[in-house]
C-alpha positions, 0 to 999 in steps of 0.5 A: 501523493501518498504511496500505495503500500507494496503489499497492496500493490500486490494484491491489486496486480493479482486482482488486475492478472486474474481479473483479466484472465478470467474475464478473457478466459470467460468471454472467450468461452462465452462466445464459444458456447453462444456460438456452439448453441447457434451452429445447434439450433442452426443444424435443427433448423436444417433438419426441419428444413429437410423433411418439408414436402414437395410443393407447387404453389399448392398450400395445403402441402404445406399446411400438413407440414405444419401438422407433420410437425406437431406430429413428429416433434409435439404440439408444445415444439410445434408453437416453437417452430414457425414457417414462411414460404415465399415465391421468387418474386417475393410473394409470401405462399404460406405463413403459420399460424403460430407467425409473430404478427411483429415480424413482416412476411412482406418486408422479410429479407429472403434473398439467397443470391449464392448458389449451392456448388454442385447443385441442380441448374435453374433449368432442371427440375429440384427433386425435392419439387418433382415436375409439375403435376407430378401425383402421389405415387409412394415413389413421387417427390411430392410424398410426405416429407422427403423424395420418397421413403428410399430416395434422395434428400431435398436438394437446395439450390441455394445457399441457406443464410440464418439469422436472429429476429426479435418479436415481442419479447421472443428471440427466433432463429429463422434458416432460410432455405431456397430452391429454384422456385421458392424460398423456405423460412424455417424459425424457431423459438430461440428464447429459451436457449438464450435466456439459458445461455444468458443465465450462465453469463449473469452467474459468470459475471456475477461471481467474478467481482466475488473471485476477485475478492477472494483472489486479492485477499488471498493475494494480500495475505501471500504478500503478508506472509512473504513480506513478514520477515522484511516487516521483522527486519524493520522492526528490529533495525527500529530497535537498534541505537546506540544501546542497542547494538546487540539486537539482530534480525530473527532469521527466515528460514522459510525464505532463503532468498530473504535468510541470505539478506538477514544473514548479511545484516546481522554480520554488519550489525556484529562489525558496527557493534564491536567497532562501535564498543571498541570507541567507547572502551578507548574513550573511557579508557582515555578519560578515565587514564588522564583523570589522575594526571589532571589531577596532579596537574591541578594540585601543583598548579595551587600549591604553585600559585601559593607560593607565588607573589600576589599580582606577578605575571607568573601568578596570572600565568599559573592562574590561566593554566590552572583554569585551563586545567579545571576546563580539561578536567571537566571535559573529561569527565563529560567525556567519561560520562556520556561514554558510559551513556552509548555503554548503556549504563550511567553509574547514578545514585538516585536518592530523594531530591526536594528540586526546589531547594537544590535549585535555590543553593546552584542559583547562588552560583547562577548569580555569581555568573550572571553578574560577571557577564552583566546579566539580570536572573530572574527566577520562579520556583514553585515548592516541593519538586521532589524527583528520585535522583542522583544529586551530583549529576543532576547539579551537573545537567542544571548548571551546564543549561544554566552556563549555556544560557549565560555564555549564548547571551548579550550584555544587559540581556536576562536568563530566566530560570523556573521550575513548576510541576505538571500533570506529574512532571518535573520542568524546569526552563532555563532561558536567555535573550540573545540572538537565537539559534539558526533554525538550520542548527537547532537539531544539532544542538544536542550533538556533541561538540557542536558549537553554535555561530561564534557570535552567539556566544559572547567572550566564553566558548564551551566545549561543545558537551555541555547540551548533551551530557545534560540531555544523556543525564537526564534520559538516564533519570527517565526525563529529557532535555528539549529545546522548546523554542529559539528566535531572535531575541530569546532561548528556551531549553526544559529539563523534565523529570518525572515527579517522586510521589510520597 
């Protein structure tokens, strides 16, 4: 399974945060307003409740109520506003006319079982009902609304209980009210207050989703910015080979925690490249300081083997030692070579190369070769290769693949050599029968001094720079060697440079 990219993690962890502060934040506030809007409606139902007549059983009382109510608070509140009264034994008193026909007066749970703490006993008579038969004296109880312009309140025995009822696509709040005798039901349409505190809700909800885009966004382009100088860190460790040591990390000043940790990489990378220059100083120090000595040693060892009786044991003495010498010799300047390869800077002399000529004079020594380890050649070389290089280091990449290829090789075995041109390249493959090379050493083969199962290698084993100088010298042409395929019985390497165009 892939994983997700730090960067968007952190722009869905702040959608995640945010998301669920601000659905946390609006539900709660939400709640408080449905709430807020409910104990509103609740207190209005109160106040209705409060200015009803005094009443006996009698419906015209509350008839007038009802016209009271068109008086005082309008005729279009009046349709928002519905009454209901019932007796103690359930039997309904009065029901407007405004009543939903989906709500049942009959069926219509009025129970108020809690009495109000501190109210009138169901013995004394409510000073809201007044005794009966009571008349209308300005000072009566059963006056308007109220007791009498200066007297008390209604006073409820009862302890009111409110609720929301739906009928017919209308939400109503109905307060129920009751006294010894009787029990008020005081609706109101709820609808309106609903669908705007619905309204609100939908907006809320409909912009959060939009919130949070925004807020992801933003949180993937803080998280852009705040990665950007580990992005440049990646990007110039990316850059840093062994040629190129002297790149270093652009310092954030913007990011100090970030600056400290660049400030340590690059100090690092200065270490590296000064240990790293100072190996290849000595290694071409070393290479270069016993070029001459070689030197010497090979040209004293030929005029020895001059004056040494032909077939004598101190001939093949020297012959041994001269050969060893020619082997050091070679290694050295390999070594010399590739150190000037990791510096950066191969000395090459490139010069216009017909390829498939200068392939046909090395396949001369290619032959000599190949019939000293019993060997079949088989060559294919198509015309007029013609590569921009340097002669000498290019003969030298040529005959070490073509030497690897005998040396890795069996008796009675083949090398296969062939140059073509392709799509502007030069290739040529050198290839050999033999064993192979284990799959577990093939990304090794271009390590320098690696040296492959000893088995493989017939009666000849090299020094291990052969694949690898081959490799630097043609990198530094702007071509490569690759090892193309190796299984048991066959071996293929390619050398590619790219063609010269007249």
């Amino acid at each position: 399974m892939r994983a997700i990219p730090f960067r968007l993690k952190i722009a869905l962890v702040s959608v995640v945060v945010s998301g669920t502060v601000l659905a946390s934040f609006g539900l709660t506030l939400l709640y408080f307003a449905y709430r807020q809007k409910e104990q509103s409606v609740d207190a209005e139902l109160r106040v209705l409740a409060s200015r009803r007549p005094g009443w006996l059983g009698n419906r015209g009382n509350y008839q007038r109520l009802d016209e009271a109510i068109g008086v005082v608070f309008g005729e279009t509140q009046q349709k928002r506003i519905i009454l209901l009264v019932k007796d103690v034994g359930g039997t309904v008193l009065y029901v407007s006319p405004t009543w939903p026909p989906e709500i049942d007066p009959a069926k219509l749970d009025c129970d108020l079982s809690d009495p109000v703490p501190g109210s009138a006993s169901t013995n004394d008579v409510s000073p809201a009902l007044g005794p009966p038969g009571q008349g209308r004296g300005r000072g009566g109880p059963g006056r308007g609304f109220g007791a009498g312009r200066g007297g008390p309140p209604p006073v409820f025995t009862k302890v009111p209980r409110f609720q929301t009822v739906k009928a017919g696509g209308t939400e109503w709040r109905l307060g129920m009210f009751g006294t010894r005798d009787t029990t008020l039901v005081v609706g109101l349409d709820y609808t309106a207050m609903r669908a705007e505190l619905n309204s609100i809700r939908n907006v809320f909800f409909g912009a959060l989703p939009i919130a949070l885009f925004l807020i992801g966004f933003g949180g993937w382009l803080v998280a852009g910015s705040a990665l950007r100088p580990l992005k440049n860190i990646a990007e110039t460790a990316e850059r840093i080979t062994a040629r190129g040591l002297d790149q270093r990390i652009p310092h954030a000043k913007d990011a100090p925690e970030i600056d400290r940790l660049i400030q340590i990489l690059n100090r690092m990378m200065d270490r590296l490249q000064a240990s790293f220059q100072q190996a290849i100083r000595f290694s071409a120090d070393a290479s270069h300081e016993l070029k001459t000595p070689l030197a010497i040693m090979q040209g004293e060892l030929e005029n020895a083997l001059q004056n040494t009786a032909p077939g004598s044991p101190h001939q093949q003495l020297l012959s041994d030692l001269l050969e060893e010498t020619q082997r050091l010799k070679t290694t050295i300047r390999g070594l010399l070579l590739l150190a000037q390869a990791d510096a950066g800077h191969i000395p090459i002399s490139p010069e216009r190369i017909d390829l498939s000529e200068e392939l046909k004079g090395m396949l001369e020594d290619a032959q000599a070769l190949s019939e000293a380890a019993q060997l079949e050649l088989e060559t294919q070389i198509e015309p007029h290769a013609i590569a921009n290089a340097d002669r000498g280091l290019l003969r030298t990449a040529i005959l070490n693949l073509i030497d690897n290829a005998v040396k890795h090789n069996e008796p009675g075995g083949r090398v296969s050599v062939s140059l073509k041109v392709e799509n502007g390249i030069v290739r040529l493959r050198v290839g050999n029968t033999g064993r192979g090379i284990p799959p577990d050493d093939q990304p090794k083969v271009f390590d320098r001094f690696f040296r492959a199962d000893p088995s493989r290698a017939g009666q000849r084993a090299g020094s291990g720079l052969g694949l690898s100088l081959a490799r630097e010298i043609a990198v530094a042409h702007g071509g490569d060697v690759k090892l193309l395929e190796s299984r048991a019985g066959w071996t293929c390497f390619e050398l590619t440079l790219p063609l010269k165009k007249d």
